[in-house]
C-alpha positions as CSV (number, residue, x, y, z in Angstrom):
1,X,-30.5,-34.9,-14.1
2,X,-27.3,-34.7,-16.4
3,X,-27.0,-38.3,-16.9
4,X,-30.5,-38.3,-18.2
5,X,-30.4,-35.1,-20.7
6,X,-27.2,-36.8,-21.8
7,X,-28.9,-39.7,-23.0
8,X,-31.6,-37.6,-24.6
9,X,-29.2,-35.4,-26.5
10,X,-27.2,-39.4,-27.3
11,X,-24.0,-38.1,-25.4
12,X,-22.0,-40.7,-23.4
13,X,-21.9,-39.9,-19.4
14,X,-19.9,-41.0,-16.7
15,X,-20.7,-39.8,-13.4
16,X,-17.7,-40.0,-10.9
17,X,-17.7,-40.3,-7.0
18,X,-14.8,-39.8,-4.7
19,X,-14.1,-42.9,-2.6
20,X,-13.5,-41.4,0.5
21,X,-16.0,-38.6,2.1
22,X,-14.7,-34.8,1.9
23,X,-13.9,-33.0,5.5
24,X,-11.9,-30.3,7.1
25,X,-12.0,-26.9,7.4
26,X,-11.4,-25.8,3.8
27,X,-13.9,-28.2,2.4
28,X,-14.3,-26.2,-1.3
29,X,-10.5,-26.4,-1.5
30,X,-10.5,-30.4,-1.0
31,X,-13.5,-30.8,-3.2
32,X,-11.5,-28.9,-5.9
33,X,-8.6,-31.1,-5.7
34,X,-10.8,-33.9,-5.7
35,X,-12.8,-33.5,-8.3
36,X,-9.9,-32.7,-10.8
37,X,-8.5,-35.8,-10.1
38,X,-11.3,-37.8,-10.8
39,X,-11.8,-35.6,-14.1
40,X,-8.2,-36.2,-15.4
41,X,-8.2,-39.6,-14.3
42,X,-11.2,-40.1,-16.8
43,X,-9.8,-38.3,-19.5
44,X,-6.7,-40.7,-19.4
45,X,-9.3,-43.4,-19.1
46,X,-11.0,-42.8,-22.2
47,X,-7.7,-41.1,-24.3
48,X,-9.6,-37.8,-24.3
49,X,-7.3,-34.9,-25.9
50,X,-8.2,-32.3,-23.2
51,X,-10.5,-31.5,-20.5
52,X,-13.0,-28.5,-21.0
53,X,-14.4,-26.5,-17.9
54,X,-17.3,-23.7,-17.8
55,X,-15.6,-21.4,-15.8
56,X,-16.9,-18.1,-16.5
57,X,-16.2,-14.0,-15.9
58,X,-18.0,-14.2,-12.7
59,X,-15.3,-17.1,-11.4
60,X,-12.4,-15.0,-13.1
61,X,-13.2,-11.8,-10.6
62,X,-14.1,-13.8,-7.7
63,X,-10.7,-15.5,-7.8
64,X,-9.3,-12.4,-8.8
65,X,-10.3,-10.2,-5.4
66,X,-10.1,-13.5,-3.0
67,X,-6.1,-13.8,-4.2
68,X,-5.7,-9.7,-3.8
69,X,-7.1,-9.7,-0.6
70,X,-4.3,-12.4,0.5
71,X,-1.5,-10.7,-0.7
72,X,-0.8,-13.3,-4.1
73,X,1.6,-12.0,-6.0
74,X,1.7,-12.2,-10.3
75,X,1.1,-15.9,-10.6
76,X,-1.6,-15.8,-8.0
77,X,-3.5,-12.8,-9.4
78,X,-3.4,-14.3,-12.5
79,X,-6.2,-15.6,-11.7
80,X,-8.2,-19.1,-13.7
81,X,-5.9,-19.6,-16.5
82,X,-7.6,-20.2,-20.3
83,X,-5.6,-23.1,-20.8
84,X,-3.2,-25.1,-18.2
85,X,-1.8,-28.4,-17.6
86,X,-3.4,-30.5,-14.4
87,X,-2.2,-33.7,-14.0
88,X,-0.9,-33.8,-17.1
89,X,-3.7,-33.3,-19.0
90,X,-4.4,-30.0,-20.8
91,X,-7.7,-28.2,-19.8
92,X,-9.0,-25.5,-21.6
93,X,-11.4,-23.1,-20.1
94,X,-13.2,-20.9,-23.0
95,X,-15.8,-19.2,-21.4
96,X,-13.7,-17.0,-19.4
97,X,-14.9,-13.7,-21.5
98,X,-19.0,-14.6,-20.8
99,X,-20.9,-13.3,-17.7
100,X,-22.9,-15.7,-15.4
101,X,-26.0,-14.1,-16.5
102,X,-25.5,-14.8,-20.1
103,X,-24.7,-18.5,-19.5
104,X,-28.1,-18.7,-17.7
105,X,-30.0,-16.9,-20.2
106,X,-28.3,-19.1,-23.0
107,X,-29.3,-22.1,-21.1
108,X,-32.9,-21.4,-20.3
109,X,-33.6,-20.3,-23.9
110,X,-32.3,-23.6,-25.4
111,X,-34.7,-25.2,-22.5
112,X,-31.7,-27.0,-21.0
113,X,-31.8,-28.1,-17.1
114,X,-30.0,-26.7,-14.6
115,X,-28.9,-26.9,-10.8
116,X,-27.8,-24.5,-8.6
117,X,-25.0,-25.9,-6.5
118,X,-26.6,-25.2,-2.6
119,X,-22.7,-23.8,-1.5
120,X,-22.5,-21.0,-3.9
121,X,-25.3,-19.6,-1.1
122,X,-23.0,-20.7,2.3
123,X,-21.6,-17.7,3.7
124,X,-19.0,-19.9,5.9
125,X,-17.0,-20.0,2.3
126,X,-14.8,-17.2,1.2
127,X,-15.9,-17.5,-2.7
128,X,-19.4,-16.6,-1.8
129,X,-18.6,-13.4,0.4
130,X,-16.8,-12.3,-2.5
131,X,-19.3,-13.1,-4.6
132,X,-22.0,-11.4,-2.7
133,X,-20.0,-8.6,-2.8
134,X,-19.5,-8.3,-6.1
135,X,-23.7,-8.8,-6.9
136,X,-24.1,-5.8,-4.6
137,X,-21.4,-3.4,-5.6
138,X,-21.4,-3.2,-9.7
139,X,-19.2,-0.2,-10.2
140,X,-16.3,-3.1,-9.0
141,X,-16.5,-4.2,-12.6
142,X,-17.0,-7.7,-12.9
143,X,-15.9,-7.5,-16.7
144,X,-12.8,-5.4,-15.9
145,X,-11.2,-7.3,-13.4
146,X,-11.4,-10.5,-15.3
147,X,-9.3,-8.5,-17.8
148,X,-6.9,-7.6,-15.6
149,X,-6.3,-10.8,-14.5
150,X,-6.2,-12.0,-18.3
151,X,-3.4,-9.5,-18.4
152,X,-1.9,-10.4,-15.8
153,X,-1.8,-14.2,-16.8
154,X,-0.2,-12.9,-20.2
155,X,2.4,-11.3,-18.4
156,X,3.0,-14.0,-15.6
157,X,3.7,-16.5,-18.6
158,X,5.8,-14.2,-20.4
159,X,7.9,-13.6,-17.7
160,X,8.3,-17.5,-16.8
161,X,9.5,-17.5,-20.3
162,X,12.3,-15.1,-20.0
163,X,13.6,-17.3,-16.9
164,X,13.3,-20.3,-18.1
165,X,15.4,-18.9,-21.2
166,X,17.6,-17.0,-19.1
167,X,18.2,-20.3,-16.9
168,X,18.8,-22.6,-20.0
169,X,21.1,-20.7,-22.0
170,X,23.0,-18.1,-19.1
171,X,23.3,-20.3,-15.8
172,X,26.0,-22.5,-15.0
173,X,25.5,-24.5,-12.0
174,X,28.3,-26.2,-10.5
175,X,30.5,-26.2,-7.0
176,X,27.3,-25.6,-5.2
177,X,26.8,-22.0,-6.6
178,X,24.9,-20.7,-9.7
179,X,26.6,-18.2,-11.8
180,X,25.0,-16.2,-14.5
181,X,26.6,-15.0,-17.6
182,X,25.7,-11.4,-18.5
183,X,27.7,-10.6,-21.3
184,X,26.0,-9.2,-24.4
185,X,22.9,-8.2,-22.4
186,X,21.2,-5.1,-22.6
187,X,21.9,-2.9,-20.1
188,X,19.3,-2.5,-17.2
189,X,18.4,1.8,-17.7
190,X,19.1,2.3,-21.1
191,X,20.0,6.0,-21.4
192,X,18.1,8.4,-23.7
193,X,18.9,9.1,-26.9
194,X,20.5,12.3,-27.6
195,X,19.0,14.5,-29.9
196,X,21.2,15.3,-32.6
197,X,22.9,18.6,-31.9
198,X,22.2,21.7,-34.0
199,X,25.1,23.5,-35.0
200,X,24.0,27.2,-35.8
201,X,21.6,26.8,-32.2
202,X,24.1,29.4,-30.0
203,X,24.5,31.7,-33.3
204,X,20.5,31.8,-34.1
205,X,20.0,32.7,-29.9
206,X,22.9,35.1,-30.0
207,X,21.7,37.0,-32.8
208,X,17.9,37.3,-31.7
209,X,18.6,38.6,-28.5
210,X,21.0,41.3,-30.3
211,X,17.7,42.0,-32.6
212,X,15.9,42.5,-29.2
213,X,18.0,44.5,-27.7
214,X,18.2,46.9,-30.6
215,X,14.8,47.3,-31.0
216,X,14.2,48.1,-27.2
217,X,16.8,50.6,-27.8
218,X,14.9,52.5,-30.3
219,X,11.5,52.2,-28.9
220,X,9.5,54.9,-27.9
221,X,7.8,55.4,-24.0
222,X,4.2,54.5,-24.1
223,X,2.7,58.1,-22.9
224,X,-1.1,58.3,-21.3
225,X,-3.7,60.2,-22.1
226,X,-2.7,63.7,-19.8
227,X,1.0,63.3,-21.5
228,X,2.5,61.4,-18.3
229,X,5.1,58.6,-19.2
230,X,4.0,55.0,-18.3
231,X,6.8,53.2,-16.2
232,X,7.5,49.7,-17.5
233,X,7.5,47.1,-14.9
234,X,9.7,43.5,-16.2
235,X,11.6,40.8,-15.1
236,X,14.9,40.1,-16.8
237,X,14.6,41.2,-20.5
238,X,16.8,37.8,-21.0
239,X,14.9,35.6,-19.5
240,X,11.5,37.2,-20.6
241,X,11.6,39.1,-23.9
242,X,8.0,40.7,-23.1
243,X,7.3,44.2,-21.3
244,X,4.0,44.5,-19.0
245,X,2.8,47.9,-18.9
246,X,1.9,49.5,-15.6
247,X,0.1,52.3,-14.9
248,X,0.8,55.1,-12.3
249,X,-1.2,54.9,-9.2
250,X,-4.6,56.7,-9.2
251,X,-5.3,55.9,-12.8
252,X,-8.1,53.9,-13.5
253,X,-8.8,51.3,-16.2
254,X,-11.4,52.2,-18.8
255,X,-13.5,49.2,-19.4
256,X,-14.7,48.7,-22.7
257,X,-18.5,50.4,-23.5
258,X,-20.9,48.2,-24.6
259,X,-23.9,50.1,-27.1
260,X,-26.8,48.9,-26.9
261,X,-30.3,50.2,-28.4
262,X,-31.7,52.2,-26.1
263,X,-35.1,50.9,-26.7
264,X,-36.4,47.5,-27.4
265,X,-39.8,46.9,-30.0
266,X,-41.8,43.5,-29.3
267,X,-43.4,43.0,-32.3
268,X,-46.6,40.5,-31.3
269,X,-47.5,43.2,-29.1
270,X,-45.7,46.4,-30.6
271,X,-45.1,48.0,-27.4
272,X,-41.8,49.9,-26.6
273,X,-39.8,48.6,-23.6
274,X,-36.9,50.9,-22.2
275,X,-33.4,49.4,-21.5
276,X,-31.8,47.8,-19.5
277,X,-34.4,45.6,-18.9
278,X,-34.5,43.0,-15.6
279,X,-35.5,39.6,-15.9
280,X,-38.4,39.8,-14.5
281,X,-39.5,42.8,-16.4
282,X,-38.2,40.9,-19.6
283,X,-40.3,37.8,-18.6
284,X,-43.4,40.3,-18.0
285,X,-42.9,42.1,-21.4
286,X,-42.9,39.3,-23.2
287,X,-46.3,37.7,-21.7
288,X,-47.5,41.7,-22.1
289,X,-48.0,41.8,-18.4
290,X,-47.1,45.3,-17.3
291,X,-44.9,45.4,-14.6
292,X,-44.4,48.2,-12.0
């Protein structure tokens, strides 16, 4: 099928085999290996600059959750890298950002054939429980964990970088022992920067609470309405400059009145409705249904 749209479309084909049959027990694995040394033995072949792969999203999470649920640490969660070097040979993979399901419906409206590979359906392989489980579970995220393992990637290379500098220009390897140099490194918790001290600070506090305590001096007891004086009940006046006001026991707390008309007018029917109406009378007035 693909050697035969290739040489509609003009495109040259090659259509490798392995010469030895696939078995054991982790058959995808094998076939994996296999298949990207036939590809990069090809592009060596023919002087090709780099390989290019359709890896997609879909592939990206899948990887993603089959490593997590091994225990891979940051080069394994990484996940399907954009661009790496197998065998040699630099292969790019630039469809890492599209879903599956926007391949396919790129592919069907150009009218291009396709075939579904028969294993992406065998439950004996890991890669298709997790795929299954990602069809039937969407609030997993499909996009979003191929982002994190972008990110992760990102800092997996970064990383890598900072030993490889830190092994280049900082160890010393001799007398069976490697030795580090750590001079003129920063140093591993930083402290925080101080904030720049205010000089007038312990006058400015000194001299409000001296305000404060003046002005409790002179004020006058709250009185209530028969002439009784309120007690103040507060904590420290130092650590709190506020005062709550408590009443004596037995006095109650006026709550505020709210006036109202005492009457209500409806003007489509022009009745008068006394207040405080219900809801259901309220409901009645308005559809001039007279209620009891």
């Amino acid at each position: 099928m693909v050697a035969a749209h290739c040489a509609t479309l003009g495109i040259s084909h090659a259509t490798l085999a392995p010469s030895e049959a696939i078995t054991g027990a982790s058959i995808q694995a094998q076939a994996r290996t296999t298949r990207y040394a036939l590809l990069t033995d090809h592009a060596r072949a023919i002087g090709a600059g780099a390989l290019v792969t359709g890896h997609h999203a879909d592939d990206q999470a899948e990887t993603f959750l089959m490593r997590a649920a091994r225990g891979s640490g940051l080069a394994g969660l990484a996940g399907v890298r954009a661009r790496t070097e197998v065998h040699g040979v630099t292969v790019i993979r630039p469809l890492l950002d599209w879903r599956r399901a926007e391949l396919r419906a790129i592919v069907r409206r150009a009218e291009v054939p396709f075939f579904d590979d028969p294993s992406n359906h065998d439950d004996r392989h890991d890669r298709t429980r997790f795929r299954r489980l990602l069809d039937q579970n969407e609030w997993l995220g499909t996009p979003n964990l191929a982002r994190a393992a972008a990110a992760l990637a990102e800092t997996d290379t970064d990383v890598r970088a900072m030993v490889d500098w830190i092994w280049t220009e900082r160890a010393k390897v001799g007398g069976g022992e490697v030795k580090l140099a750590v001079e003129n490194l920063p140093p591993r918790n930083p402290p925080p920067p101080r904030p720049p001290r205010d000089r007038h600070g312990p006058y400015r506090r000194r001299h409000r609470r001296a305000r404060m305590d003046r002005g409790r001096q002179h004020r006058k007891p709250a009185r209530l309405a028969d002439g009784r004086q309120a007690h103040h009940a507060s904590r420290d006046h130092r650590q709190r400059p506020w005062r709550r006001l408590a009443l004596p026991r037995g006095t109650a707390k006026e709550k505020p009145r709210i006036t109202r008309p005492s009457v209500h007018t409806d003007q489509r029917k022009s009745r008068v409705v006394p207040l405080p109406l219900t809801c259901a009378r309220l409901s009645c007035a308005v559809k001039g249904i007279v209620h009891p």
